[in-house]
C-alpha positions in Angstrom: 22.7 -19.1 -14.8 25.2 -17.0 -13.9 24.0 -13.4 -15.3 20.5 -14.6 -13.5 22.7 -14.8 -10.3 24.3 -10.9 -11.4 21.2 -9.4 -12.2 19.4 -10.9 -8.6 22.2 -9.7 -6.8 21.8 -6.0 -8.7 18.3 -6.0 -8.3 18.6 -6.3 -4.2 20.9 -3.1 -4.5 18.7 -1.5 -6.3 15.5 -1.8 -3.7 16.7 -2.4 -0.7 18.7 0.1 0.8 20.0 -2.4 3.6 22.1 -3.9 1.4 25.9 -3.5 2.1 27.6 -6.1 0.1 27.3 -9.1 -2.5 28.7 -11.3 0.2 25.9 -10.4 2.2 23.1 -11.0 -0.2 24.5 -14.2 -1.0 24.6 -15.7 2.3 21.9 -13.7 4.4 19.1 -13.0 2.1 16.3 -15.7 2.1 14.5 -13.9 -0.9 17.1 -14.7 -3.0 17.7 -18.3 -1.6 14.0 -19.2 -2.2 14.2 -17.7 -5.8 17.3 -20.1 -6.6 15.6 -23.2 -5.1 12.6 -22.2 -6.8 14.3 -22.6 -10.5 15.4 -25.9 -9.5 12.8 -27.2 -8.5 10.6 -25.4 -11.6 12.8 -26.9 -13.7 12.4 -30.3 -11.8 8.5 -29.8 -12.0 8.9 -29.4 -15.7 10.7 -32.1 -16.5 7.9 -34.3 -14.9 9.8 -35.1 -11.6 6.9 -33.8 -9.5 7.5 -35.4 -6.3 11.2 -34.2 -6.4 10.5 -30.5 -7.5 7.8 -30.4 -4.2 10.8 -32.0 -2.0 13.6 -29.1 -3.4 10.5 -26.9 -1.9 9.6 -28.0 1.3 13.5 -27.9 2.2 13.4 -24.3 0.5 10.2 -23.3 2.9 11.9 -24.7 5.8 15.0 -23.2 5.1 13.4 -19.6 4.6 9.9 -19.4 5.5 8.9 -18.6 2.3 6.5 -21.1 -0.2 7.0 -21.2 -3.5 4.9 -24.0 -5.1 7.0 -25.6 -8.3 4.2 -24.9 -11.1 4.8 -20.9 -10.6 6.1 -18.9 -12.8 8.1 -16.3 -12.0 9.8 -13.9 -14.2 13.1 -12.2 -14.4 14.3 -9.6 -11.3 11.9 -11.0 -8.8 12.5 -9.4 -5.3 11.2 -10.8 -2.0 11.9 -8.6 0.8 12.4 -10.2 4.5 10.1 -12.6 2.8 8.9 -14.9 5.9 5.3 -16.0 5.3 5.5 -15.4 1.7 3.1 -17.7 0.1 2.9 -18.4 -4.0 0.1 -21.2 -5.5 0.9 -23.2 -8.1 -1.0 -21.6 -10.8 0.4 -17.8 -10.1 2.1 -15.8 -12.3 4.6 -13.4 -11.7 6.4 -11.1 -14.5 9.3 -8.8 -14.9 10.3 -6.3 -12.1 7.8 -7.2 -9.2 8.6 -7.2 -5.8 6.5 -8.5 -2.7 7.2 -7.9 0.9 6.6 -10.4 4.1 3.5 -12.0 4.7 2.3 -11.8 1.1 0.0 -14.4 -0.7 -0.9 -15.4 -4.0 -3.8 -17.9 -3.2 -6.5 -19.4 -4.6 -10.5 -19.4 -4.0 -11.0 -22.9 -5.1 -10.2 -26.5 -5.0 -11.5 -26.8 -8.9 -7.8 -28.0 -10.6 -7.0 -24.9 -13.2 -6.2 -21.5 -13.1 -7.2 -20.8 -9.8 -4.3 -18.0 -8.5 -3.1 -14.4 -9.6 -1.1 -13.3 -12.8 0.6 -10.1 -11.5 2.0 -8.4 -14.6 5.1 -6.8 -14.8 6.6 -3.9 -12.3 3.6 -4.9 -9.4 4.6 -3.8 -6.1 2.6 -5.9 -3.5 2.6 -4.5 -0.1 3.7 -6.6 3.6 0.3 -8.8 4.6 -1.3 -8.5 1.3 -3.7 -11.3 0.0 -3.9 -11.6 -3.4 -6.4 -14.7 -4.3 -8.5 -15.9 -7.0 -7.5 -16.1 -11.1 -7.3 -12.6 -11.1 -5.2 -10.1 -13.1 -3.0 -7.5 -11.9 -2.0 -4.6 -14.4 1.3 -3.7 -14.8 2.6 -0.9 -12.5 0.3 -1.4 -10.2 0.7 -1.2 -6.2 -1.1 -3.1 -3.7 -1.2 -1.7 -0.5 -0.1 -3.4 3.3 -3.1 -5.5 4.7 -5.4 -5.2 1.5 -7.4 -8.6 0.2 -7.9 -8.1 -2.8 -10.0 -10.6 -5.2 -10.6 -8.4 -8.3 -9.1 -7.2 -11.3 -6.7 -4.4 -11.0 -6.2 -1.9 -13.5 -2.5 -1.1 -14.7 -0.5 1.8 -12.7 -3.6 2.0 -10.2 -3.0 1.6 -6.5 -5.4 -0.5 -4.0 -6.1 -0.4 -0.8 -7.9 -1.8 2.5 -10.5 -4.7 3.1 -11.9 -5.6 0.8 -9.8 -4.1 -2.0 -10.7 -0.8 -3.3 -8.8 1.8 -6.1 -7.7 4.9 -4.9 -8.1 7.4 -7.5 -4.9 9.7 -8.2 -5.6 13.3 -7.0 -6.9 15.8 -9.4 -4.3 18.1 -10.3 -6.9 20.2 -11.5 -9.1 20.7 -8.1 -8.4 24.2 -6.3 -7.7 23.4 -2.7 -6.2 27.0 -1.6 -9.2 27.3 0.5 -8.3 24.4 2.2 -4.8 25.2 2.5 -5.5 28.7 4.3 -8.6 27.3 6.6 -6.3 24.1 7.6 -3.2 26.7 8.3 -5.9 28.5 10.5 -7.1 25.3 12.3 -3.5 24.7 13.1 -4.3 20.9 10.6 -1.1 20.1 8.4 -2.2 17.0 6.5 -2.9 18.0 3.0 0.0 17.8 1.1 1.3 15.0 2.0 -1.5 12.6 0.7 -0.2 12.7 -2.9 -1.9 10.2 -5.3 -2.4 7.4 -2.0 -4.8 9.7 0.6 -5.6 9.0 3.8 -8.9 8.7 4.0 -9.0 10.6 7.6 -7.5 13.8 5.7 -10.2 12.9 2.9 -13.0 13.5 5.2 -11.6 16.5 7.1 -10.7 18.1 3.4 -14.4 17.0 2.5 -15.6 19.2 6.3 -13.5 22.3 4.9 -15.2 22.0 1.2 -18.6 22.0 3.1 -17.6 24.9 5.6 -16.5 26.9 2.7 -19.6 27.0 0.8 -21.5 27.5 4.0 -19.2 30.5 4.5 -19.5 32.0 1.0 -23.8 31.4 1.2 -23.7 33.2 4.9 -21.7 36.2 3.1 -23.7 36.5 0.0 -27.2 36.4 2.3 -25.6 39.0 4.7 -24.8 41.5 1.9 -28.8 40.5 0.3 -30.2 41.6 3.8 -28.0 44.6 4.0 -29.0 45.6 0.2 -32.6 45.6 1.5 -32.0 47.7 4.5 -31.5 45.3 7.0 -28.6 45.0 9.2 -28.0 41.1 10.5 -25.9 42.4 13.1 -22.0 41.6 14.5 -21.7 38.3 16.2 -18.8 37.7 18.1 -17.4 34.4 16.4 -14.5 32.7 17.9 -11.6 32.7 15.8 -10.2 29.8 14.0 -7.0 30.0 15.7 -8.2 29.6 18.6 -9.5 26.2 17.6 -6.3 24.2 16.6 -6.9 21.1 15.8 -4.5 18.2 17.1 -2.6 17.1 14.2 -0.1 14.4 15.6 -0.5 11.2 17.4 2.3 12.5 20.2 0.5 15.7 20.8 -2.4 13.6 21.6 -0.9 10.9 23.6 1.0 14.2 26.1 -2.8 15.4 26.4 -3.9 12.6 28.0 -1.2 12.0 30.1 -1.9 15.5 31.3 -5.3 14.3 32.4 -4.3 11.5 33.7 -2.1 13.2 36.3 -4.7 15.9 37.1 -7.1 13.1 37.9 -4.7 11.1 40.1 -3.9 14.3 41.9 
């Protein structure tokens, strides 16, 4: 019992960076203190002393905000973070190494007795708000994102996302964006490298706008040099320059803007 106690105690160091002392975990961490009354009263519910093991449970939810019913199984180095509104179902499984943040549930779809809640493998990360319901699976590594619902199989070391659920593929390390890199540079637009394997889809579409205006540039090019092949000249258009049309790339820069216009229209 004791090593359990060690190793829940180390695994708080380990992810959350808050942490300043044992002392501290032990007496002001209610992730912790729902996993220990959760053992009793798993044990309790094992044993047959059902109406007990649901007691130890309610005092634990009233104690930390956080319900974990009896019949779950939870593996070893289990981490709730903050942890209030933390919902698990009877029928859930949890396995080695997961961690879920506040607001997080592991519910069901039915009222058919059986397997009706999630098995999240081992090293699953589930994100703050996150519904997880049905008798789905959830692969190991996998991360599931702030807010999402998600009520299908996920694939191991995959990453999902939004309402309902969807995968985010990992970017293609293969896929030459240095034309988007020198027209985003020009267009003042600095999102790019940060969206990593997890993307946010508003840089997704803009990177799609560049893709399209660079193979609009390169046909204009190759149909300027046909016509002056055949004698004709298409002429010099005086284009504004990129530069000259920065896009705003932070929510600040936006928020001063309108403040600007704001004033010029009370004046």
């Amino acid at each position: 019992m004791f090593d359990n106690l060690r190793e829940d105690v180390r695994i708080v160091f380990d992810r959350d960076p808050a942490a300043r002392s044992t002392l501290e975990i032990l007496t002001a961490y209610p992730g912790l203190h729902a996993l220990l009354f959760h053992r009793l009263s798993h044990w309790l519910w094992g044993v047959g002393l059902h109406w007990l093991a649901r007691m130890v449970s309610h005092i634990a939810r009233w104690l930390t905000g956080i319900e974990i019913h009896p019949g779950a199984v939870i593996g070893r180095r289990f981490f709730i973070d903050h942890g209030m509104g933390v919902v698990i179902g009877e029928t859930a499984v949890i396995g080695d190494d997961c961690t879920l943040y506040h607001g997080v549930t592991l519910g069901g779809t039915s009222w058919q007795k059986g397997k009706r809640h999630p098995t999240l493998a081992n090293d699953v990360v589930v994100g703050a708000g996150a519904k997880v319901l049905g008798p789905i699976e959830i692969g190991s590594g996998a991360r599931i994102g702030s807010n999402a619902v998600v009520v299908r199989d996920v694939p191991a070391n995959s990453t999902v996302v939004g309402v309902p659920g969807r995968l985010i593929e990992r970017k293609d390390k293969n896929v030459d964006t240095e034309h988007r890199e020198k027209m985003a540079t020009k267009m003042g637009f600095d999102a790019y490298g940060a969206t990593a394997d997890a993307p946010d889809p508003v840089a997704h579409a803009i990177n799609c706008m560049l893709d399209h205006v660079h193979v609009m540039e390169t046909k204009m090019q190759r149909m300027c040099e046909a016509m002056r092949e055949m004698g004709f000249e298409p002429g010099e258009e005086d284009l504004p320059g990129l530069e000259s049309c920065e896009i705003i790339s932070t929510a600040d820069e936006l928020r001063k803007m309108q403040l600007e216009e704001g004033d010029k229209d009370g004046k």
